[in-house]
C-alpha positions in Angstrom: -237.3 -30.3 182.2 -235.8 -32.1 179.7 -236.7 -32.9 176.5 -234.3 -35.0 174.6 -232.5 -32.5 172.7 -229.2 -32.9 173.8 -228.8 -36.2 172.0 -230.1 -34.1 168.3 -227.0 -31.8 169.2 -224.5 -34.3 169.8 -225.4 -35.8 166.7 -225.6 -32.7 164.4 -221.9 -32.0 166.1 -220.8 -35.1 164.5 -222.5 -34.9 161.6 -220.6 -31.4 160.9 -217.3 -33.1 161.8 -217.8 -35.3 159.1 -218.7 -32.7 156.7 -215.7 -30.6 157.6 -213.4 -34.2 157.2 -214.8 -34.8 153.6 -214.4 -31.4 152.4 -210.8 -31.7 154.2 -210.2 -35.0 152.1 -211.7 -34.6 149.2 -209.6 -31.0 149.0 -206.3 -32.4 149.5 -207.3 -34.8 146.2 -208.4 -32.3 144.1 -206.0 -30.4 141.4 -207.1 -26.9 139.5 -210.1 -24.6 140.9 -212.8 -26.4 139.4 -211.5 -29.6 141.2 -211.8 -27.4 144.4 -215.1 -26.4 144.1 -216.2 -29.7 143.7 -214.2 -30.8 146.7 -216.3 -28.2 148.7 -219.9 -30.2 146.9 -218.8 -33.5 147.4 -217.6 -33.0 151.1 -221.4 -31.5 151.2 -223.2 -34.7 149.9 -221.2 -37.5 150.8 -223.9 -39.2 153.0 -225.1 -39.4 149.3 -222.3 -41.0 147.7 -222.0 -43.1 150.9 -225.4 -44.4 150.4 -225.1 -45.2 146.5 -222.4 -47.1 146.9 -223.8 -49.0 149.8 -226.7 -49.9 147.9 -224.4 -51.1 144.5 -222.5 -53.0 147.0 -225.2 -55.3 147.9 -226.7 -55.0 144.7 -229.8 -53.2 145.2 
């Protein structure tokens, strides 16, 4: 009885990985509190910047 959501769960696992990564890197670069609490955003939405910069690269 199964019905493909095992793979969903694997994924979301690694999905959160990154998450936790970016906020990791991006808090080790940051300096003062506000620089923090944008450390915590951008390791949020980095799919986001990922994704701009992806499409400037190939100049879309």
């Amino acid at each position: 009885m199964s019905n493909g959501n095992q793979a969903a769960a694997g994924g979301g696992a690694v999905y959160a990985l990154g998450i936790f990564g970016a906020v990791v890197y991006y808090w080790q670069v940051a300096e003062g509190f506000w620089g923090h609490v944008g450390a915590i955003f951008q390791g949020l939405v980095w799919p986001a910047f990922m994704v701009y910069e992806a499409f400037d690269a190939l100049g879309a």
